[in-house]
N, C-alpha and C positions, 0 to 999 in steps of 0.2 A: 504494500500500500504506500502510495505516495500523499504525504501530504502540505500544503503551500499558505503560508498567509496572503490575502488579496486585499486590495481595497476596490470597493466599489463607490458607485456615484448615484443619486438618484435618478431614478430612472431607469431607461434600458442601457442594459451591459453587454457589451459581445464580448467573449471569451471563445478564445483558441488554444487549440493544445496540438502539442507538435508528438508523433509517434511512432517509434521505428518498428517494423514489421521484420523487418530480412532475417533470417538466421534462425526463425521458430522452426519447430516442427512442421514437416508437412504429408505427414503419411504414419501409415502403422495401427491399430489396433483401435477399432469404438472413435475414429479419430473426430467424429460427428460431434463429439462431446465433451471435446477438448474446448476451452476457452483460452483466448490470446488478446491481446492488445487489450486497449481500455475498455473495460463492462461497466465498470458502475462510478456516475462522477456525484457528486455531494458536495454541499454548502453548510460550512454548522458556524454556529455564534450565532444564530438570530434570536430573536425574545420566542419567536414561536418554534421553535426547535430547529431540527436540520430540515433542508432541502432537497429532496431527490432529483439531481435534471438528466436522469438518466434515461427517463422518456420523452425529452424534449426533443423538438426536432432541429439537428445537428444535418451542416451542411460537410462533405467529405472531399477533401482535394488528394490526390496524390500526387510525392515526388516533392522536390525544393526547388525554390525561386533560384538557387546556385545553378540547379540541372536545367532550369528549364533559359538562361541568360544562357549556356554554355559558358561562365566563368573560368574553365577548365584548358579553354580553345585559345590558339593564341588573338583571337579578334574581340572574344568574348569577355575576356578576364580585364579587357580594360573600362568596359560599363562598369565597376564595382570600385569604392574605395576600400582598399588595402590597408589597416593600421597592425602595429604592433600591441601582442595582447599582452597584458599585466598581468593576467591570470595564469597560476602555473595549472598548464592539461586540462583545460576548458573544454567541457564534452560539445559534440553539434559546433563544429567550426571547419569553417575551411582555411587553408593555410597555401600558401605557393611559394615555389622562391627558384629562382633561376642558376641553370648549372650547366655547366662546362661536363664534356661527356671524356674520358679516361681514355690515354692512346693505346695504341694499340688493334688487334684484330680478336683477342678477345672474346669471350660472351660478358657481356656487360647485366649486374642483378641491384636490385634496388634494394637496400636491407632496412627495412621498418620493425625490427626489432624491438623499437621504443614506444611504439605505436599501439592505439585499441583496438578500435572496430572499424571501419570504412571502406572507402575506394579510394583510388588514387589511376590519377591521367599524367600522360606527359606528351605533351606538344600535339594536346587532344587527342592523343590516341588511351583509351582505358584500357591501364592495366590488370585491372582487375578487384575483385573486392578482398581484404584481410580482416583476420578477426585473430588479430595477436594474442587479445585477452583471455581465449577460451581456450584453457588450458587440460592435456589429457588427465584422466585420474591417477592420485600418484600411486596407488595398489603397487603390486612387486614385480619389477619387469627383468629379474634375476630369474626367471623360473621359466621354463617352457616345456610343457605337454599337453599333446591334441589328442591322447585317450581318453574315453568318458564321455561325459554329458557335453554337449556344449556350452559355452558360458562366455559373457561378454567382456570380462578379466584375464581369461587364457591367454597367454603367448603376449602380453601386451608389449608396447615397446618406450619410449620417450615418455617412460611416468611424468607426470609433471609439467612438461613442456607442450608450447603451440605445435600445431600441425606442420607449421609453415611462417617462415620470417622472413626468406628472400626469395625475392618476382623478379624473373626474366624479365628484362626490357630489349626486342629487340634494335641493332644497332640500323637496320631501314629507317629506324622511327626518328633518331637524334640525327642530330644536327653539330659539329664542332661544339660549336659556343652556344650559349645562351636558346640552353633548353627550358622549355616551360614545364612545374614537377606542380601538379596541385592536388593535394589532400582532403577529403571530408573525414573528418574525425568523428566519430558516433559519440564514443563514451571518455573520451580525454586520453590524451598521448604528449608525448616529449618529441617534437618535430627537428628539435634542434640535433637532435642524435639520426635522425635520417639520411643514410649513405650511398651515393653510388659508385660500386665497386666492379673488378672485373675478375673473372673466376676464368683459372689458367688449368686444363687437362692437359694432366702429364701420361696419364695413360689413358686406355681404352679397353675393353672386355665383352664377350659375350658366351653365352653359351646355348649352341645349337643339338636338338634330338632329331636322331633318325625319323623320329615321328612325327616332328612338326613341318605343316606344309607345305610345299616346294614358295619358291620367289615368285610374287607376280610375271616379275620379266620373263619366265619360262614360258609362258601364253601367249601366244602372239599367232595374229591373224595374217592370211591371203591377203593379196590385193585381188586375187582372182574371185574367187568364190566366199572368202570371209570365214573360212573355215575354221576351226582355231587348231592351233597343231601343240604339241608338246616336246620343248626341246630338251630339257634337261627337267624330270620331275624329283629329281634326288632334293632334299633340302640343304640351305648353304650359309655358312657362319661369315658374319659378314662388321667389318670391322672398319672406321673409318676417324682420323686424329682432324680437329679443328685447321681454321685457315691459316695458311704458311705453315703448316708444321707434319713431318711426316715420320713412318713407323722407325725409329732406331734399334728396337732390341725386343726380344720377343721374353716375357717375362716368366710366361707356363703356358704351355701346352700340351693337352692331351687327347687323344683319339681311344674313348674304350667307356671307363665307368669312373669321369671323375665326379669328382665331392667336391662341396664348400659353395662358395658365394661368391663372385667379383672381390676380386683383392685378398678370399682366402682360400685359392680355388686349392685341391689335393689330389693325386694321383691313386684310384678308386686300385679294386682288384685285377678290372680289366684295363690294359695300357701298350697301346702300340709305340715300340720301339723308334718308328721314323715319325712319332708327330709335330717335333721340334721343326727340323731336319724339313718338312713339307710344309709347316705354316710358316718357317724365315725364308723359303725358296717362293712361296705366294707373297709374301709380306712387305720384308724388308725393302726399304728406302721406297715407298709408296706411301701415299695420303691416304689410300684407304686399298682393300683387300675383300675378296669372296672367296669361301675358299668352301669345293661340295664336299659334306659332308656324309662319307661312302667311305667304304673300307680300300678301294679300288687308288684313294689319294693317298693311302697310309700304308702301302705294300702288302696288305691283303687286311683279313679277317683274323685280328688275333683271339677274338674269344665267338664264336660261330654258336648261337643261339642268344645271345648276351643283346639287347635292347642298348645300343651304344649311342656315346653323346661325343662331340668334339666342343672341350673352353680351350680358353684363350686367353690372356692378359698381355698385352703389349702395351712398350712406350714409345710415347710422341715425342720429337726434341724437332 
């Protein structure tokens, strides 16, 4: 429950109330009887008790005078005067400030780590909406088993922490100099800590099964008839290092039954002796690399009934 002291004036009063919707519930179980945003609004202090104007008749806008001026644009944002606020993390504000974009070739990520709830544009383009403040449950994310019941604390990961702190900004969208960065803050944020930075891949990884589906490019049609033909349906692991930078050294590889994750991949039971040997002969000094994953690339079939996989880890320089 919210509650505000007001003054009124004799006579009629118009009152407005400002409401964020985004981020509820929107689906799941009896959801018909769920309630959200404002149900019941009330007047108390009078000599005749409280007031209910919960049945009065309320006109509904959606969206903000911000969204709807394109404040965010760089045409837009000069309708509006701009002051500096006093208020340390004033919730419902918009905020802007102009920024030079980082050399380099890069991927360029914006880090609102300081930030609450809202969107954020740059040089009108929307990047998207963040909700810094809505933090996972800290429960124990030391533990993991998926036997039993299922349960919505199993296997968890990032106790404690946001989903998400840093948003890709692609670099089509900036410009050298004097980018336009503008914020809506829902619930109050520290703008002054807002960063753009560029994030450098030193390596690259994948890891492909025998059983997942061949490449698109495998399909490909006639000019004559439109027919579609199939040229290679084997599937292919496929590896490629960011702009100017290409494969130097091949960190693991293997062709058989390996184990682990990107960055801690391990050589399983089954393991072909030339998988090094075939992925540095595809690989090395190229930007990017296919390589089909077939027993036929790794000098045969070293474990024959075995469900095999080919990872990878290589470095970019």
């Amino acid at each position: 429950m919210f509650e505000l002291p007001i003054s009124l004036i004799p006579g009629t009063n118009d009152i407005a109330l400002l409401s964020v919707m985004v981020g509820l519930p929107n689906s799941g179980g009896h959801f018909e009887r769920k309630i959200a945003g404002i149900s019941t609004v009330t007047l108390r202090g009078f000599k005749d008790g409280t007031r209910d104007l919960s049945q009065e008749l309320w006109t509904y806008q959606i969206g903000l005078l911000g969204e709807m001026s394109t404040i965010y644009s760089d045409v837009g944002f000069i309708s509006v005067n701009w002051t500096s606020s006093s208020t340390p993390n004033p919730p419902l504000t918009w905020y802007k400030a102009v920024i030079d974009v980082p050399d380099g070739d890069e991927p360029v990520i914006l880090d609102l780590s300081s930030m609450g709830k809202g969107q954020a544009w740059i040089n009108g383009e929307h990047i998207g909406r963040y909700w810094i403040s809505f933090l996972a449950p800290l429960g124990d994310c030391s533990k993991c088993d998926y036997r039993g019941n299922y349960s919505l604390h199993k296997c968890a990961t990032n106790c404690g922490q946001p989903s998400q702190t840093l948003y890709h900004v692609p670099r089509s969208w900036l410009r050298p100099t004097g980018n336009l960065l503008v914020l809506f803050e829902e619930t109050g944020g520290d703008p002054s800590k807002v960063s753009l930075l560029t994030r450098s891949i030193d390596s690259v990884c994948a890891h492909a099964f025998e059983t997942h589906p061949p490449s698109i490019q495998s399909w490909q049609k006639t000019k004559v008839n439109s027919e579609v033909l199939r040229e290679n349906v084997e599937p292919s692991l496929q590896l490629d290092c960011s702009v100017g930078r290409r494969i130097s050294s091949i960190k693991f590889a293997s062709f058989g039954n390996p184990k682990g994750v990107c960055g801690n991949f391990m050589k399983g039971t089954c393991h072909s002796v030339e998988s090094e040997k075939a992925v540095e002969k595809a690989c090395l000094g190229q930007h990017g690399c296919s390589i089909t994953n077939s027993p036929k690339e790794f000098g045969g079939d070293a474990c024959v009934g075995t469900v095999k996989s080919l990872a990878v880890e290589a470095t970019c320089s």
